[in-house]
Backbone as CSV, one residue per row, in Angstrom:
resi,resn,N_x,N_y,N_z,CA_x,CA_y,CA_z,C_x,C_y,C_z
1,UNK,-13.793,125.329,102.075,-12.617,125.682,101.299,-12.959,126.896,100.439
2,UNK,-12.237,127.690,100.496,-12.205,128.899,99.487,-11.481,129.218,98.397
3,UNK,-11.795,129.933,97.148,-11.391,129.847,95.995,-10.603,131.131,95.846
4,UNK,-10.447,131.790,97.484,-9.170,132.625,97.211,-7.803,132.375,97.047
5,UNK,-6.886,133.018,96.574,-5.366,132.594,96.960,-4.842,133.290,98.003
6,UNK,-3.847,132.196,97.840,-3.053,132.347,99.370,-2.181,133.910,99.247
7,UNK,-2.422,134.844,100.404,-1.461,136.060,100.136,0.001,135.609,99.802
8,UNK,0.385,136.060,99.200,1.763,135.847,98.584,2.808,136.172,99.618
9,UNK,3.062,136.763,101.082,3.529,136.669,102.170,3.592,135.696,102.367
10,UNK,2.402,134.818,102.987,2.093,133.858,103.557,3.020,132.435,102.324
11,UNK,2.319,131.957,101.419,2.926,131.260,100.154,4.259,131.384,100.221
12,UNK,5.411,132.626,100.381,6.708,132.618,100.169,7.084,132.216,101.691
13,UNK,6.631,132.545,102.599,6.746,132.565,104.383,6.922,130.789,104.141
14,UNK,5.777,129.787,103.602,5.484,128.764,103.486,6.621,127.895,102.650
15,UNK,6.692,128.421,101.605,7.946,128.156,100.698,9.339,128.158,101.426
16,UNK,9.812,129.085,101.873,10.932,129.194,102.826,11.011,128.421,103.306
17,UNK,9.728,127.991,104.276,9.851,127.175,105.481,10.121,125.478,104.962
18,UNK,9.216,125.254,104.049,9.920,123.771,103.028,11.038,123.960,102.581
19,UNK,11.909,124.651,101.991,12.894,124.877,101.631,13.779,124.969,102.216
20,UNK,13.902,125.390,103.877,14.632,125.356,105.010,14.758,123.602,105.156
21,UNK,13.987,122.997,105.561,13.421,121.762,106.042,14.284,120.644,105.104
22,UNK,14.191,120.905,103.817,14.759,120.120,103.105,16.127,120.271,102.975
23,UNK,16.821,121.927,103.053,18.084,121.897,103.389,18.782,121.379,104.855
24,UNK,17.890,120.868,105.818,18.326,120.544,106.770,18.622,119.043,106.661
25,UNK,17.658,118.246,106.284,17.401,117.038,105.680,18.836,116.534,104.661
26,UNK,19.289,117.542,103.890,20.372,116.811,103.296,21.569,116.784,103.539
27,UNK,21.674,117.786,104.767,23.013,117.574,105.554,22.739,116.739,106.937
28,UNK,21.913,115.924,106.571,21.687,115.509,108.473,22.455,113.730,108.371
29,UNK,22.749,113.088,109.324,23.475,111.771,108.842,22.345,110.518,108.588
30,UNK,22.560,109.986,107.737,21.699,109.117,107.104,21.110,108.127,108.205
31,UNK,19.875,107.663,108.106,19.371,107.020,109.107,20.004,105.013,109.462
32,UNK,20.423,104.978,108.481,21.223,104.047,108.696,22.490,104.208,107.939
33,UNK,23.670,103.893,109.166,24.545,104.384,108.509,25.709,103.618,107.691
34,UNK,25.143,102.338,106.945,25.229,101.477,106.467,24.468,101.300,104.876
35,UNK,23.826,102.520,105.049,23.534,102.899,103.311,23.630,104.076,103.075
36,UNK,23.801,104.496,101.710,23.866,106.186,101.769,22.773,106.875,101.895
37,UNK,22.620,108.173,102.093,21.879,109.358,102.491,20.962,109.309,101.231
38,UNK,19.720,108.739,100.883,18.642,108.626,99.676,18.714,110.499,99.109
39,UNK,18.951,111.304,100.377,18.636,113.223,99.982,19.792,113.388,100.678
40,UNK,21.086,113.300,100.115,22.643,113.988,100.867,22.835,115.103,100.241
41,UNK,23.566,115.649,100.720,24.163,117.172,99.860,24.010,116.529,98.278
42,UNK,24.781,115.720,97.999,24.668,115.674,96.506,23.450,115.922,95.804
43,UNK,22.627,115.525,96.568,20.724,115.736,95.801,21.114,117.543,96.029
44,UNK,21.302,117.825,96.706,21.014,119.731,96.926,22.069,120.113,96.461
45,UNK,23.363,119.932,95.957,23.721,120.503,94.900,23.494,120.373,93.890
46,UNK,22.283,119.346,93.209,21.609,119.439,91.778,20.181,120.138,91.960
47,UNK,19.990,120.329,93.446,18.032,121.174,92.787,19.092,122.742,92.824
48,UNK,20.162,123.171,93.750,20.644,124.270,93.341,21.124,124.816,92.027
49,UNK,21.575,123.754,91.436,22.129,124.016,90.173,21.221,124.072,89.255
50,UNK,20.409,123.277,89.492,18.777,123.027,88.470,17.918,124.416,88.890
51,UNK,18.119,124.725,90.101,17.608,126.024,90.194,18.081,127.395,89.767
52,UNK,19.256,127.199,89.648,20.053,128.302,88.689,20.033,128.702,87.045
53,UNK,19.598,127.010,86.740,19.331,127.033,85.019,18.373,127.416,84.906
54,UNK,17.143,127.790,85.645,16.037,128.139,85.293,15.805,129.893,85.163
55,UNK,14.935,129.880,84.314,14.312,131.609,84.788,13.967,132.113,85.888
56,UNK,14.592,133.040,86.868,13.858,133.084,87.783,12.142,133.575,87.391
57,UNK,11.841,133.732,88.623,10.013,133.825,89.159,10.019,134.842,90.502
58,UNK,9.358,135.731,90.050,9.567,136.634,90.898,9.388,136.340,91.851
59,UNK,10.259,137.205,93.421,10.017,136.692,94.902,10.190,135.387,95.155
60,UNK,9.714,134.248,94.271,9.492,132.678,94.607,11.532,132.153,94.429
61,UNK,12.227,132.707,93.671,13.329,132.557,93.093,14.316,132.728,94.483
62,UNK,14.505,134.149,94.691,15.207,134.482,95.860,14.569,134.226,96.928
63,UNK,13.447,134.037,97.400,12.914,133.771,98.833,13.547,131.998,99.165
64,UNK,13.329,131.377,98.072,13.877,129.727,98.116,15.654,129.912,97.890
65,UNK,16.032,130.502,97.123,17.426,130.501,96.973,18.424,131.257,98.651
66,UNK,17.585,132.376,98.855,17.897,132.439,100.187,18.216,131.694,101.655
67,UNK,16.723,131.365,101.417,16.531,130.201,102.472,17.188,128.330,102.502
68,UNK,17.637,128.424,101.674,18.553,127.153,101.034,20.174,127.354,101.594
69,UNK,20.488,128.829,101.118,21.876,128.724,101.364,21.965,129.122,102.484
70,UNK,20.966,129.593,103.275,20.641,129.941,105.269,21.163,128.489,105.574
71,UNK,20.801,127.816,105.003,20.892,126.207,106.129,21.755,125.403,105.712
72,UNK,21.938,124.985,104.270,23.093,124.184,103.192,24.238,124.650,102.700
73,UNK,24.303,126.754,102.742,25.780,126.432,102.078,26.748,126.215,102.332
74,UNK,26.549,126.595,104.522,28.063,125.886,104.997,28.634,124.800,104.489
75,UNK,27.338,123.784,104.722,27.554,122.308,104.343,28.475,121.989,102.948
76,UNK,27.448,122.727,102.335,27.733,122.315,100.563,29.083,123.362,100.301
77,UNK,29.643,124.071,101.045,31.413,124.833,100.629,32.300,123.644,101.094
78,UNK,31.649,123.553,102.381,32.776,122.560,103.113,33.301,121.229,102.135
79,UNK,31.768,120.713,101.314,32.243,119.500,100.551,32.105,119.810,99.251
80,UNK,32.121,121.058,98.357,32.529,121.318,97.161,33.758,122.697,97.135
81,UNK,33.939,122.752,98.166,35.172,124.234,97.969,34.960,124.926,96.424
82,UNK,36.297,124.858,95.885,36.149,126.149,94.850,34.794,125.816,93.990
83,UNK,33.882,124.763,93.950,33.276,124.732,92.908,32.010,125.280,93.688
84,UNK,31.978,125.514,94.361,30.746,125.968,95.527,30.526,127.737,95.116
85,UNK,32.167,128.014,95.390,32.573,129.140,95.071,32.112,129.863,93.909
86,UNK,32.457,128.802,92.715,32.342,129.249,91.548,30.601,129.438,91.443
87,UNK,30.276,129.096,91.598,28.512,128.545,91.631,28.210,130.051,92.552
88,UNK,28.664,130.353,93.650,28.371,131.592,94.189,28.390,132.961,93.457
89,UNK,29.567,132.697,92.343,30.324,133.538,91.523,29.308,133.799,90.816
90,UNK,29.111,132.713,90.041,27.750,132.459,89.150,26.626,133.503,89.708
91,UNK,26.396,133.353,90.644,25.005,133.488,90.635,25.122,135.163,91.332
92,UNK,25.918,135.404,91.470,26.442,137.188,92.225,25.895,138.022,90.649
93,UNK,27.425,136.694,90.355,27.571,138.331,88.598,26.762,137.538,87.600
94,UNK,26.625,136.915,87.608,24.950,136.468,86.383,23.240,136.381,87.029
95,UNK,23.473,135.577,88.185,21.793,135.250,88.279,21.234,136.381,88.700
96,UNK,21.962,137.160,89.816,21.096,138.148,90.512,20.792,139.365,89.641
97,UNK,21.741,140.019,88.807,21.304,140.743,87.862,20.002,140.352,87.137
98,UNK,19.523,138.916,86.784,18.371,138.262,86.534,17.186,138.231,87.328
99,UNK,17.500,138.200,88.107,16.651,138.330,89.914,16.324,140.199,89.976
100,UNK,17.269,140.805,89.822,16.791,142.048,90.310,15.584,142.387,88.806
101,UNK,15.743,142.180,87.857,15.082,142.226,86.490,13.456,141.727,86.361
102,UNK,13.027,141.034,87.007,11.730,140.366,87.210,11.000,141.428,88.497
């Protein structure tokens, strides 16, 4: 094991790829369909929103916020319409101005 770090390509490449995975996971139909979804959209419209209250982090911010709404935001418009919207709104004319700043 080595006490280098991981190139930061690789780390965000890696990040994406969990972040994809889990947005797939909360739109997929629950394994029994006789209880609810333990990770349904509803869990991923609170790490999105929880991810919006935060400061971004450079690269780590938009590489995950990207790759989230690649796979979940069809999902998550279809079952929050205007408030999905608004949250898009949000994050156009407030977060990314924050995002380009770091």
């Amino acid at each position: 094991r080595s006490d280098k770090l991981e190139e930061a390509d690789k780390f965000l490449l890696k990040m994406a790829g969990c972040v994809k995975l889990y947005a797939a996971v909360i739109q997929s139909p629950p394994t029994f369909p006789d209880q609810p979804h333990p990770h349904g959209l509803g869990s991923g419209w609170l790490w999105l929103s929880r991810i919006l209250n935060l400061e971004p982090v450079p690269d780590v911010t938009a590489t995950v916020l990207e790759a989230f709404l690649q796979v979940a935001g069809s999902a998550l418009h279809l079952k929050y319409k205007a408030q999905f919207l608004k949250l898009m709104e949000f994050l156009y004319s407030t977060y990314l101005p924050k995002l380009e700043a770091v």
